[in-house]
C-alpha positions as CSV (number, residue, x, y, z in Angstrom):
1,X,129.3,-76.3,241.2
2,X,125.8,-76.2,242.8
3,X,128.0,-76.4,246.3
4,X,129.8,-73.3,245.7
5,X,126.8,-71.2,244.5
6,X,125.1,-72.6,247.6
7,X,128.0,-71.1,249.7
8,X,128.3,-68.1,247.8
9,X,124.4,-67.1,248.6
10,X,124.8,-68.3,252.4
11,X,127.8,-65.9,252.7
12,X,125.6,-62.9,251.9
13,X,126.8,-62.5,248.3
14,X,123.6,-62.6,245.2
15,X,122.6,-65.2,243.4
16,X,122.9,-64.8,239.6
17,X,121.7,-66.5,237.1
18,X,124.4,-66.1,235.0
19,X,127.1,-68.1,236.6
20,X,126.9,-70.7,234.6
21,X,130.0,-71.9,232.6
22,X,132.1,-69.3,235.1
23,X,132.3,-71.1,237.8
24,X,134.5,-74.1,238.1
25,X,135.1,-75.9,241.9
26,X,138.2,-77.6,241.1
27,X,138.6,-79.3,243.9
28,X,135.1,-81.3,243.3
29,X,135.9,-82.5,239.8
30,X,139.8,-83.6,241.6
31,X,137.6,-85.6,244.2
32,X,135.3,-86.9,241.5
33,X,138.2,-87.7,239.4
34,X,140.0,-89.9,242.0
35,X,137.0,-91.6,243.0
36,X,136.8,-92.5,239.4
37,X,140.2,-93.9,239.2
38,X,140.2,-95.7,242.2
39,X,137.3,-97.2,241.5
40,X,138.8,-98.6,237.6
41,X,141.7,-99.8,240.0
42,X,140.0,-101.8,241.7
43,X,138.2,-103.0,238.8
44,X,140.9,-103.8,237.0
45,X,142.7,-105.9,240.2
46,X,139.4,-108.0,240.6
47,X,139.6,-108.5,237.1
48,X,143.6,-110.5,236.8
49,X,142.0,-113.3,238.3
50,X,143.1,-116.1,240.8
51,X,145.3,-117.9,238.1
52,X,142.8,-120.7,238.6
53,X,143.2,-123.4,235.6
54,X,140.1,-125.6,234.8
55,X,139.2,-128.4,232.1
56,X,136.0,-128.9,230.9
57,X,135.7,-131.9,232.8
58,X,136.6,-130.4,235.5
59,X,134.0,-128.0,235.1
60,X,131.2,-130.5,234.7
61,X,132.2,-132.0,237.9
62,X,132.0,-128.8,240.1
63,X,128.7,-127.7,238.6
64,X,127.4,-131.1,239.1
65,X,126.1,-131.4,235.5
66,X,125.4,-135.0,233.9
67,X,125.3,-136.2,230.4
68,X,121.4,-135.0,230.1
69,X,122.2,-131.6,231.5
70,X,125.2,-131.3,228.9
71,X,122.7,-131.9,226.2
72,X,120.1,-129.9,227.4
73,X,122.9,-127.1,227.5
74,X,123.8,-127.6,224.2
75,X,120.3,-127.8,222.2
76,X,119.3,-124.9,224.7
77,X,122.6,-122.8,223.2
78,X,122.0,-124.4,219.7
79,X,118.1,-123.2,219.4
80,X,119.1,-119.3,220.7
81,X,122.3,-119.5,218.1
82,X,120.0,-120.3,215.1
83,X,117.2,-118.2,216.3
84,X,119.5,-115.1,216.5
85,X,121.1,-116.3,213.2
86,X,117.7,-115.8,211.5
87,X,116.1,-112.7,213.1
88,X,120.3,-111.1,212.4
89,X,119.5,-112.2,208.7
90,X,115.9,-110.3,208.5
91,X,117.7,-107.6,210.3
92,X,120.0,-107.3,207.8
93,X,117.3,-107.4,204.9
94,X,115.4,-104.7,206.8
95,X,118.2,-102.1,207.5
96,X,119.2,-102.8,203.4
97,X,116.0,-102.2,202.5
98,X,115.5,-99.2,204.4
99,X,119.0,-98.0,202.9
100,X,118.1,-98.8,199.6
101,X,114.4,-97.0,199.9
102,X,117.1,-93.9,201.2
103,X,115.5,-94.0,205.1
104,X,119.3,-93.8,207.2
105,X,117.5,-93.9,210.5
106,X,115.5,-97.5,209.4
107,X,118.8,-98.6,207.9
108,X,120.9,-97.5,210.8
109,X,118.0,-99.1,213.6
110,X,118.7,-102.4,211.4
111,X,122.3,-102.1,212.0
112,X,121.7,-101.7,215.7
113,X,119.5,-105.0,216.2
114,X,122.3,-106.5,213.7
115,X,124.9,-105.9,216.3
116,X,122.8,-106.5,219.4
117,X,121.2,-110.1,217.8
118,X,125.4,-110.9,216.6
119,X,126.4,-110.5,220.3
120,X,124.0,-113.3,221.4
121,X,124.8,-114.9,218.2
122,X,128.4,-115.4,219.2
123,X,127.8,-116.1,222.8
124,X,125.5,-119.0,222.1
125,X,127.4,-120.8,219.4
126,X,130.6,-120.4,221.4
127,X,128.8,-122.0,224.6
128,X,127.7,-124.8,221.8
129,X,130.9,-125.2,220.7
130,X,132.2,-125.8,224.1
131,X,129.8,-128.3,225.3
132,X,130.1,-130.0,221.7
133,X,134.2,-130.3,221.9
134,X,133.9,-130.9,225.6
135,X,136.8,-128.3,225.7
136,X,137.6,-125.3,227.6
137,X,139.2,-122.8,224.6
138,X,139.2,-119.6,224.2
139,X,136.5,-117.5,222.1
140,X,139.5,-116.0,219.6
141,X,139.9,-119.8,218.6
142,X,136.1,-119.6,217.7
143,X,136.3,-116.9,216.1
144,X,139.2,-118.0,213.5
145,X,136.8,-121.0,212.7
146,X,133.8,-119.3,211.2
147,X,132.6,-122.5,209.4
148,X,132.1,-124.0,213.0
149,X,129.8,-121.0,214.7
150,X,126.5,-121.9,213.5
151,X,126.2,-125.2,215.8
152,X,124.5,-128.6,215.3
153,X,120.7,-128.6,216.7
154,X,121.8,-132.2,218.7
155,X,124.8,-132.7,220.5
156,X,127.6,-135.5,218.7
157,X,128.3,-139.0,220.6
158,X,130.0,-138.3,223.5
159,X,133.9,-138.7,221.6
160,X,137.2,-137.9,223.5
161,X,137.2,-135.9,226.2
162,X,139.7,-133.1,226.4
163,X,141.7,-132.3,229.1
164,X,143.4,-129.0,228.2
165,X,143.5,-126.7,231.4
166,X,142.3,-123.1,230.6
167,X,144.1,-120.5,232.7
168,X,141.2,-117.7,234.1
169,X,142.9,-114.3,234.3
């Protein structure tokens, strides 16, 4: 818009501040357009993946982890999934206090850390869950198990290893 103002005033004609909202450069918002869909189509081809299939074992290998490290992992990913267990459960007394006391924005701020501490909630458990079933599977399988998201603080005896291949797509 600002383009064809600037080339409006450089032909000779005068500037008004009352162009706004009248003048539309149609071929900007088409180039601006494009741009943006090329640039989801090419996000959207990185994103099909190199239908590479890995186990977890697999996994531990080409990261070069050990036993230790696994553990490690998992009581790192154990401590941040109970941590963000409890500060999700004050959260949730906070923003139902401040619902109940009639305040929406406290209530609706409490609903917002609720969401941000679940995410990292979720993320760590699954990450537990992985290293504790030494398996590669995907999060919708964690997520129909609800009783298994909060993880042990210590990592089981090492059991069976699984050797399901995950497909990355």
């Amino acid at each position: 818009m600002f383009r064809y103002v600037k080339t409006k005033v450089a032909n000779g004609a005068k500037r008004s501040t009352r162009y706004a909202g009248k003048v539309v450069n149609a071929a900007e918002i088409a180039e601006t357009a494009s741009a943006t869909t090329g640039m989801l189509r090419q996000f959207w081809e990185s994103r099909k993946g190199t239908d590479r299939r890995e186990t977890f074992q697999n996994a531990v290998e080409r990261r070069g982890l050990t036993q230790d490290d696994l553990r490690a992992l998992h009581r790192q990913h154990s401590i941040v999934a109970h941590l963000t267990f409890f500060f999700a459960c004050v959260a949730i007394a906070m923003g139902a206090w401040h619902y109940a006391q009639g305040s929406l924005p406290g209530a609706l701020a409490g609903f917002g850390a609720l969401m941000a501490l679940l995410g990292y909630f979720l993320r760590a458990g699954f990450r537990a869950a992985q290293i504790e079933r030494r398996d590669l599977f995907p999060f919708q399988d964690y997520l129909r198990s609800p009783l298994s998201w909060l993880p042990a603080l210590s990592l089981p005896a090492q059991g069976k290893a699984v050797t399901k291949a995950v497909r990355h797509d």
